[in-house]
C-alpha positions in Angstrom: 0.0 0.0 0.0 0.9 3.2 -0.5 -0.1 6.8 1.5 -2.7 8.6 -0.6 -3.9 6.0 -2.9 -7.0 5.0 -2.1 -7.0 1.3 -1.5 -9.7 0.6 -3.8 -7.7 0.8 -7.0 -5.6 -2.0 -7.3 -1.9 -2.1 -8.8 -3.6 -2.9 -12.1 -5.9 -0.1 -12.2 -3.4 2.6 -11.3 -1.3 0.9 -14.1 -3.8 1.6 -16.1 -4.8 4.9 -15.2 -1.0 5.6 -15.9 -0.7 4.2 -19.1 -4.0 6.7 -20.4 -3.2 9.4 -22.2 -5.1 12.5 -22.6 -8.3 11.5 -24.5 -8.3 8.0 -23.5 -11.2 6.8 -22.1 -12.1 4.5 -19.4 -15.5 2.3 -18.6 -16.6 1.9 -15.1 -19.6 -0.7 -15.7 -22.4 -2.1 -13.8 -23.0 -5.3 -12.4 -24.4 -6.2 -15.6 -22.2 -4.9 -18.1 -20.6 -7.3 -20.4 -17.0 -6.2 -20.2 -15.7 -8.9 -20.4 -17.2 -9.0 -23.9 -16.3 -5.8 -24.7 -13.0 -5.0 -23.1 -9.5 -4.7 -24.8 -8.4 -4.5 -20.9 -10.6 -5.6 -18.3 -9.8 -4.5 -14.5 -12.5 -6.3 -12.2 -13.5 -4.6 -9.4 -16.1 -6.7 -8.1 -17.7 -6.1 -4.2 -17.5 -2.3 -5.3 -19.9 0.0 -6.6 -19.4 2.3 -9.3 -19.5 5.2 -7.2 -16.8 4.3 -4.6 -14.4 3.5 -8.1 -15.3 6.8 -10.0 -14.6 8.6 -6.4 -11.0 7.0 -6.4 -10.2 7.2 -9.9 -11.1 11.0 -10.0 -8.6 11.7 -6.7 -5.8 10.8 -8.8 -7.1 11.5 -13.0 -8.2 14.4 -14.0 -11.0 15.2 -16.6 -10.8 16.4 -20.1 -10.9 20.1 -19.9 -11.5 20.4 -23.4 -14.3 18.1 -23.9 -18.0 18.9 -24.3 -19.3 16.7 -21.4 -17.5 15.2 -18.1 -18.6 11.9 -18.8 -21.1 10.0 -20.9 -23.7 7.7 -19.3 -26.2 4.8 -21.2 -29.4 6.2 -21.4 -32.1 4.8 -20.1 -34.8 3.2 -22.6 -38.0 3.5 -24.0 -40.0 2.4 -20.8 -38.0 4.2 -18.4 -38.7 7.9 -18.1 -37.0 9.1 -15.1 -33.1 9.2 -14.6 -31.7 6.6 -12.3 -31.0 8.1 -8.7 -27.2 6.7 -8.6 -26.7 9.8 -11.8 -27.1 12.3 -9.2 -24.8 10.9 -7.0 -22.3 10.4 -10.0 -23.0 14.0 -10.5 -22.1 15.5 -6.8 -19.1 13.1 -7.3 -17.8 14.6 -10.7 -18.4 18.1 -9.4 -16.0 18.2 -7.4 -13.4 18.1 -10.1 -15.3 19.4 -12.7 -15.6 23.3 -12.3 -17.3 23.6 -15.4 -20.2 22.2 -14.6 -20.6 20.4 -17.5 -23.4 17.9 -17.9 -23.4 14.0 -19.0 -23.8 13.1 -22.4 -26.7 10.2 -22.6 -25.2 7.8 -24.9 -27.9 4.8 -26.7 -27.5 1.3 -25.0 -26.1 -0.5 -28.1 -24.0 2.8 -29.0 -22.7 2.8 -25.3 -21.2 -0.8 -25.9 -19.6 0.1 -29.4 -17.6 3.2 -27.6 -17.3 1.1 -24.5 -15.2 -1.3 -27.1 -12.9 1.6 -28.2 -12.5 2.5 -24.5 -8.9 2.3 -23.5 -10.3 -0.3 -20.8 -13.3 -1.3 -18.8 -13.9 -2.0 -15.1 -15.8 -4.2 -13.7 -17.7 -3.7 -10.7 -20.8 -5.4 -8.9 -22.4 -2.6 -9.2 -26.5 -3.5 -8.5 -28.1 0.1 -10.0 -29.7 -0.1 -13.1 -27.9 2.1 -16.0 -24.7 3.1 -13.8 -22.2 2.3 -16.5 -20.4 5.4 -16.7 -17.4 6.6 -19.3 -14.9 8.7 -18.5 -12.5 10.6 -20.6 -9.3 11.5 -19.7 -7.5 14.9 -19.4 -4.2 16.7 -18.8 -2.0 16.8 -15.8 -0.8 20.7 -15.3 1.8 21.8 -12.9 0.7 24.3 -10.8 
Protein backbone atom coordinates (compact mmCIF):
# COMPACT_ATOMS: atom_id res chain seq x y z
CA UNK A 1 0.00 0.00 0.00
CA UNK A 2 0.91 3.23 -0.53
CA UNK A 3 -0.14 6.79 1.49
CA UNK A 4 -2.65 8.64 -0.62
CA UNK A 5 -3.95 5.99 -2.85
CA UNK A 6 -7.02 4.97 -2.09
CA UNK A 7 -7.00 1.28 -1.47
CA UNK A 8 -9.70 0.65 -3.77
CA UNK A 9 -7.75 0.75 -6.96
CA UNK A 10 -5.60 -2.04 -7.32
CA UNK A 11 -1.91 -2.12 -8.84
CA UNK A 12 -3.63 -2.93 -12.12
CA UNK A 13 -5.95 -0.13 -12.25
CA UNK A 14 -3.41 2.56 -11.33
CA UNK A 15 -1.30 0.89 -14.05
CA UNK A 16 -3.81 1.63 -16.12
CA UNK A 17 -4.84 4.88 -15.20
CA UNK A 18 -1.03 5.57 -15.89
CA UNK A 19 -0.72 4.22 -19.10
CA UNK A 20 -3.95 6.66 -20.38
CA UNK A 21 -3.22 9.40 -22.22
CA UNK A 22 -5.10 12.49 -22.59
CA UNK A 23 -8.32 11.52 -24.54
CA UNK A 24 -8.29 8.05 -23.52
CA UNK A 25 -11.19 6.75 -22.10
CA UNK A 26 -12.14 4.48 -19.40
CA UNK A 27 -15.53 2.32 -18.64
CA UNK A 28 -16.56 1.91 -15.13
CA UNK A 29 -19.57 -0.75 -15.69
CA UNK A 30 -22.40 -2.05 -13.76
CA UNK A 31 -23.00 -5.30 -12.37
CA UNK A 32 -24.41 -6.21 -15.62
CA UNK A 33 -22.16 -4.87 -18.07
CA UNK A 34 -20.63 -7.27 -20.44
CA UNK A 35 -17.03 -6.17 -20.24
CA UNK A 36 -15.71 -8.93 -20.37
CA UNK A 37 -17.16 -8.96 -23.90
CA UNK A 38 -16.28 -5.78 -24.70
CA UNK A 39 -13.04 -4.99 -23.06
CA UNK A 40 -9.45 -4.69 -24.85
CA UNK A 41 -8.39 -4.46 -20.86
CA UNK A 42 -10.59 -5.59 -18.28
CA UNK A 43 -9.77 -4.50 -14.53
CA UNK A 44 -12.45 -6.26 -12.23
CA UNK A 45 -13.55 -4.63 -9.42
CA UNK A 46 -16.15 -6.74 -8.12
CA UNK A 47 -17.68 -6.11 -4.22
CA UNK A 48 -17.51 -2.30 -5.34
CA UNK A 49 -19.86 0.01 -6.61
CA UNK A 50 -19.39 2.32 -9.25
CA UNK A 51 -19.46 5.24 -7.23
CA UNK A 52 -16.79 4.29 -4.64
CA UNK A 53 -14.38 3.52 -8.12
CA UNK A 54 -15.33 6.77 -10.02
CA UNK A 55 -14.63 8.63 -6.39
CA UNK A 56 -10.98 7.03 -6.38
CA UNK A 57 -10.20 7.22 -9.88
CA UNK A 58 -11.14 10.97 -9.95
CA UNK A 59 -8.58 11.70 -6.67
CA UNK A 60 -5.83 10.83 -8.78
CA UNK A 61 -7.11 11.50 -12.97
CA UNK A 62 -8.16 14.36 -14.04
CA UNK A 63 -11.01 15.18 -16.61
CA UNK A 64 -10.75 16.43 -20.14
CA UNK A 65 -10.90 20.10 -19.87
CA UNK A 66 -11.54 20.42 -23.40
CA UNK A 67 -14.28 18.05 -23.88
CA UNK A 68 -18.05 18.93 -24.32
CA UNK A 69 -19.35 16.67 -21.39
CA UNK A 70 -17.54 15.15 -18.09
CA UNK A 71 -18.59 11.88 -18.85
CA UNK A 72 -21.09 9.96 -20.94
CA UNK A 73 -23.67 7.71 -19.26
CA UNK A 74 -26.22 4.79 -21.16
CA UNK A 75 -29.35 6.15 -21.39
CA UNK A 76 -32.11 4.79 -20.07
CA UNK A 77 -34.78 3.23 -22.59
CA UNK A 78 -37.98 3.48 -24.03
CA UNK A 79 -40.01 2.40 -20.76
CA UNK A 80 -37.98 4.20 -18.44
CA UNK A 81 -38.67 7.88 -18.10
CA UNK A 82 -37.05 9.11 -15.12
CA UNK A 83 -33.11 9.21 -14.61
CA UNK A 84 -31.74 6.56 -12.34
CA UNK A 85 -31.00 8.13 -8.70
CA UNK A 86 -27.21 6.68 -8.61
CA UNK A 87 -26.75 9.81 -11.80
CA UNK A 88 -27.15 12.29 -9.19
CA UNK A 89 -24.76 10.95 -7.01
CA UNK A 90 -22.29 10.37 -10.02
CA UNK A 91 -23.04 14.05 -10.52
CA UNK A 92 -22.09 15.45 -6.84
CA UNK A 93 -19.06 13.13 -7.33
CA UNK A 94 -17.78 14.61 -10.66
CA UNK A 95 -18.41 18.13 -9.40
CA UNK A 96 -15.98 18.18 -7.35
CA UNK A 97 -13.44 18.12 -10.09
CA UNK A 98 -15.26 19.36 -12.68
CA UNK A 99 -15.65 23.29 -12.29
CA UNK A 100 -17.33 23.63 -15.41
CA UNK A 101 -20.15 22.20 -14.59
CA UNK A 102 -20.57 20.37 -17.49
CA UNK A 103 -23.45 17.93 -17.87
CA UNK A 104 -23.42 14.00 -18.99
CA UNK A 105 -23.82 13.12 -22.44
CA UNK A 106 -26.69 10.20 -22.57
CA UNK A 107 -25.19 7.78 -24.95
CA UNK A 108 -27.94 4.79 -26.65
CA UNK A 109 -27.52 1.27 -24.97
CA UNK A 110 -26.11 -0.54 -28.10
CA UNK A 111 -24.00 2.80 -29.05
CA UNK A 112 -22.74 2.76 -25.26
CA UNK A 113 -21.16 -0.85 -25.93
CA UNK A 114 -19.61 0.12 -29.37
CA UNK A 115 -17.63 3.15 -27.65
CA UNK A 116 -17.28 1.06 -24.49
CA UNK A 117 -15.23 -1.25 -27.07
CA UNK A 118 -12.94 1.58 -28.23
CA UNK A 119 -12.46 2.54 -24.47
CA UNK A 120 -8.86 2.32 -23.53
CA UNK A 121 -10.26 -0.31 -20.79
CA UNK A 122 -13.33 -1.26 -18.82
CA UNK A 123 -13.88 -2.04 -15.06
CA UNK A 124 -15.83 -4.25 -13.70
CA UNK A 125 -17.73 -3.67 -10.74
CA UNK A 126 -20.81 -5.40 -8.91
CA UNK A 127 -22.45 -2.57 -9.16
CA UNK A 128 -26.47 -3.48 -8.50
CA UNK A 129 -28.10 0.06 -9.97
CA UNK A 130 -29.69 -0.06 -13.07
CA UNK A 131 -27.94 2.12 -16.01
CA UNK A 132 -24.71 3.08 -13.82
CA UNK A 133 -22.25 2.31 -16.51
CA UNK A 134 -20.42 5.42 -16.68
CA UNK A 135 -17.45 6.60 -19.31
CA UNK A 136 -14.88 8.70 -18.48
CA UNK A 137 -12.49 10.56 -20.60
CA UNK A 138 -9.27 11.49 -19.67
CA UNK A 139 -7.52 14.90 -19.36
CA UNK A 140 -4.19 16.71 -18.76
CA UNK A 141 -1.99 16.76 -15.75
CA UNK A 142 -0.79 20.73 -15.26
CA UNK A 143 1.78 21.78 -12.94
CA UNK A 144 0.74 24.35 -10.77
Amino acid sequence: MLRGIPSILSPELLKILMEMGHGDEIVLGDGNFPAASCAARLVRCDGHGVPEVLAAILRLMPLDYAAETTAALMAVGPGNAEAPPVWDTYRSIIGKYDEAGRDFELIERFAFYERAKRAYAIVATGERARFANIILKKGIVVDE
